[in-house]
matplotlib code that plots the C-alpha trace (Angstrom):
import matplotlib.pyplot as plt

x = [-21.9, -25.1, -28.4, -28.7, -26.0, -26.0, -22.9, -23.4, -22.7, -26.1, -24.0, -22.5, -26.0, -27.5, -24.9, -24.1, -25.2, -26.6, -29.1, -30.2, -30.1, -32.5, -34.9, -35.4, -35.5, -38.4, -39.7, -39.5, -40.9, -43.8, -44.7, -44.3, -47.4, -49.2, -48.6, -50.2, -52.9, -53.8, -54.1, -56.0, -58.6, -61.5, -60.1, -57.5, -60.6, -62.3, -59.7, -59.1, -63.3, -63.4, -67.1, -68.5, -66.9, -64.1, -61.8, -58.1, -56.7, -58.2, -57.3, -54.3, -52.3, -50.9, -49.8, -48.2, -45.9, -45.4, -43.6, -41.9, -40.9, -39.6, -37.8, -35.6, -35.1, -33.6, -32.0, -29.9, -29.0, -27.6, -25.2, -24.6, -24.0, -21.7, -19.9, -19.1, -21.2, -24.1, -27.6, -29.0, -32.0, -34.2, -36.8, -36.0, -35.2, -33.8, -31.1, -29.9, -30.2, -27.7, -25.6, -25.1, -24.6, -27.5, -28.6, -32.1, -33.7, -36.4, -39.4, -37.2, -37.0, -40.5, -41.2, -38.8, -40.9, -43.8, -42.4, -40.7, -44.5, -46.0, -43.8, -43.9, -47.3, -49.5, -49.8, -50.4, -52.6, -55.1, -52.9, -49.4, -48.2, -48.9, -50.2, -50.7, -52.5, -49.6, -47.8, -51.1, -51.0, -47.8, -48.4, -51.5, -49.6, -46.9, -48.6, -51.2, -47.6, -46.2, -49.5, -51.6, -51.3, -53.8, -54.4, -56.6, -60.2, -63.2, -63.7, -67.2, -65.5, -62.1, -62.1, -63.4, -60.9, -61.5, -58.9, -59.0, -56.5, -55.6, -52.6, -49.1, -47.9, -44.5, -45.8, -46.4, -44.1, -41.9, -40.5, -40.0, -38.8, -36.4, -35.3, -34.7, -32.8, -30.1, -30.1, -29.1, -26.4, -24.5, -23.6, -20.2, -19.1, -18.0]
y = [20.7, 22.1, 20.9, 18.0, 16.6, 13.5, 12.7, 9.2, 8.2, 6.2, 3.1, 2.7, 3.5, 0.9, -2.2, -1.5, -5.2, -3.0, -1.4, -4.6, -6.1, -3.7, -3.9, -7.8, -7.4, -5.3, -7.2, -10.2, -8.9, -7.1, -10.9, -11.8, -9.6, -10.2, -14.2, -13.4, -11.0, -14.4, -16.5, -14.3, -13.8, -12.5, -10.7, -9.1, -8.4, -6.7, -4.2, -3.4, -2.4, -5.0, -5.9, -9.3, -12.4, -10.7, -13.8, -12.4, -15.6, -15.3, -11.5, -11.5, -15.0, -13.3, -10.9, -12.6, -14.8, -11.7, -10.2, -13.7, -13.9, -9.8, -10.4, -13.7, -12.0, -8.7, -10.8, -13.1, -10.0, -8.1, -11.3, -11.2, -7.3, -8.2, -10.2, -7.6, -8.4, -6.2, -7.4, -8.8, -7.3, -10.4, -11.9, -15.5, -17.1, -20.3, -17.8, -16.0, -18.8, -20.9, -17.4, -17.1, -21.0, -21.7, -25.7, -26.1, -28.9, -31.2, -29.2, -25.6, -25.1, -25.5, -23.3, -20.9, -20.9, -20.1, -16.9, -15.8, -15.6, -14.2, -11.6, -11.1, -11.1, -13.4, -11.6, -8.2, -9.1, -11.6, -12.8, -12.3, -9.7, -11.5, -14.4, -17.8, -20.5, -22.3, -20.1, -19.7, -23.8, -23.3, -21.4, -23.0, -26.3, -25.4, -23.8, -26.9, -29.1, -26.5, -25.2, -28.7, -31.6, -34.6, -37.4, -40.2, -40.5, -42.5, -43.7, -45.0, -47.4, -48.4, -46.4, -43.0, -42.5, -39.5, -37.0, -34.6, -31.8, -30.1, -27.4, -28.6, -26.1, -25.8, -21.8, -21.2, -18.9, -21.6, -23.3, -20.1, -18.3, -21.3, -20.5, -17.2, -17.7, -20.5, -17.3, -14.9, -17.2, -17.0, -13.0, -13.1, -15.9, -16.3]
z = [47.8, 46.4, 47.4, 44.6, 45.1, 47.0, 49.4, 47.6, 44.1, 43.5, 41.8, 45.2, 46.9, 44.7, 45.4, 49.0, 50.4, 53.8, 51.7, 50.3, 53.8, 55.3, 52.6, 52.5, 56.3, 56.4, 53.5, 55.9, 59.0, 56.7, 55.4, 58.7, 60.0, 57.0, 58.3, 61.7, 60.7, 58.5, 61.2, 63.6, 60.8, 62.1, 64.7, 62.2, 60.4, 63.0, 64.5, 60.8, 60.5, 57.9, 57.0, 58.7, 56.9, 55.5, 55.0, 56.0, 54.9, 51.4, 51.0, 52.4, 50.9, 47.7, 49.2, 52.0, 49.2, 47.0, 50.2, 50.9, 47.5, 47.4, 50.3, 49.4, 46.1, 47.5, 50.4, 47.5, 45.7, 49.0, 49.1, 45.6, 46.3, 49.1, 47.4, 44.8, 42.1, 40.6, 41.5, 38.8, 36.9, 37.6, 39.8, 38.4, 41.8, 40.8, 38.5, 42.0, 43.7, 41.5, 41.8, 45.1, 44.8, 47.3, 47.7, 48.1, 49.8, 48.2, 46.9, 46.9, 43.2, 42.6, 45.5, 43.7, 40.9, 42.2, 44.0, 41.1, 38.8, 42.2, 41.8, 38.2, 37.6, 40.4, 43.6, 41.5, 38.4, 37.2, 34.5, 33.1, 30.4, 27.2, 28.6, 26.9, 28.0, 28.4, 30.6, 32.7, 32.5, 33.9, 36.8, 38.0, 38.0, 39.6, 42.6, 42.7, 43.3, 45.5, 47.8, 47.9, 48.7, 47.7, 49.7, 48.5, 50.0, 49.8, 46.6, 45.5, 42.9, 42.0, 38.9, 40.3, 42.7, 45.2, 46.4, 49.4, 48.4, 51.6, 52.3, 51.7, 54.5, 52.2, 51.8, 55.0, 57.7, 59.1, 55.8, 54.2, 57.7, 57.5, 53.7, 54.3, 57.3, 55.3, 52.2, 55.4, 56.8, 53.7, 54.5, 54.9, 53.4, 50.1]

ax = plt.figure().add_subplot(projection="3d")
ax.plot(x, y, z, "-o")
ax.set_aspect("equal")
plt.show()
C-alpha cells in the first residue's frame, strides 16, 4: 500500500455510525463546558484574562446552541448512518428528526427550528445568506417563542398592559442534555 492510500475507503469512513458517534459526543461535552464557563461568568472570565465586565454569558450563548445544535444533528445522522442509510446533506432538524422517526415533546419542533438557523447562519453571522426580512422575521420570532418567556406585569392601565419577558430555560443544558440523551437511546434500535 503506498503512502496515500488509506486502509479505509472514505464512503465507508464517512457512514460508519462510530465516527458520527464520537463527533456529536465531543460536540456535546464541548457545549457542555461552554454551559458551565456560562454560569461561572466572571470567574470563567477571569482565568481566561478576559477584560473586567466581560459578560461570558453574552459571548458565549450562540455558541453554546450552535454546538447543541451541531451535535444533535451529527448524533441523528450517526443513527441514521447506523441504520444503513447515508447522512443526509442537511442541517434541517425537524427533516432528521422525522427520519430517524424521533417524537418530540411539546415545544421540540420549534426548538428544532431554532438550532437548525443557529447553525445555518445565527451563531456564525449577523444575518443569513440572502436574507429577507421575512426570513429574519422568522428567526427572531421563533427564538422570542423558544428563548423567552413573558409573564404579565404591572400594568398602569387596562389597555397598556406590561410584560416582564424572562428566560424560558427550554435552551438551557438540562432540556437539551435531556433531548440528546432520548436521540442517543435510539442507537441500536431500529
Amino acid at each position: 500500500m503506498s503512502s496515500t492510500q488509506l486502509p479505509f475507503s472514505e464512503v465507508s469512513y464517512r457512514s460508519h455510525p462510530n465516527n458520527w458517534f464520537n463527533r456529536a459526543s465531543d460536540l456535546h461535552a464541548s457545549a457542555g463546558a461552554i454551559w458551565l464557563a456560562m454560569e461561572s461568568g466572571r470567574a470563567s472570565a477571569q482565568a481566561l484574562g478576559l477584560w473586567q465586565g466581560f459578560d461570558m454569558t453574552v459571548a458565549c450563548r450562540p455558541v453554546y446552541h450552535l454546538l447543541s445544535g451541531l451535535s444533535l444533528e451529527v448524533l441523528m445522522k450517526g443513527v441514521l448512518a447506523e441504520r444503513g442509510a447515508a447522512p443526509e446533506l442537511t442541517h434541517n432538524l425537524l427533516e432528521l428528526a422525522k427520519a430517524l422517526p424521533l417524537e418530540l415533546l411539546d415545544g421540540e419542533p420549534e426548538l428544532l427550528r431554532y438550532y437548525s438557523d443557529t447553525v445555518i447562519w445565527a451563531a456564525k453571522y449577523p444575518v443569513p445568506t440572502r436574507p429577507t426580512d421575512e426570513k429574519l422575521a422568522a428567526f427572531y420570532s421563533n427564538a422570542v417563542e423558544v428563548l423567552t418567556d413573558s409573564v404579565p406585569g404591572a400594568a398602569f392601565s387596562p389597555k397598556l398592559p406590561v410584560y416582564r419577558v424572562s428566560s424560558s430555560g427550554r435552551a438551557d443544558w438540562e432540556p437539551f442534555n435531556n433531548l440528546y440523551g432520548r436521540i442517543f437511546a435510539l442507537r441500536h434500535a431500529q
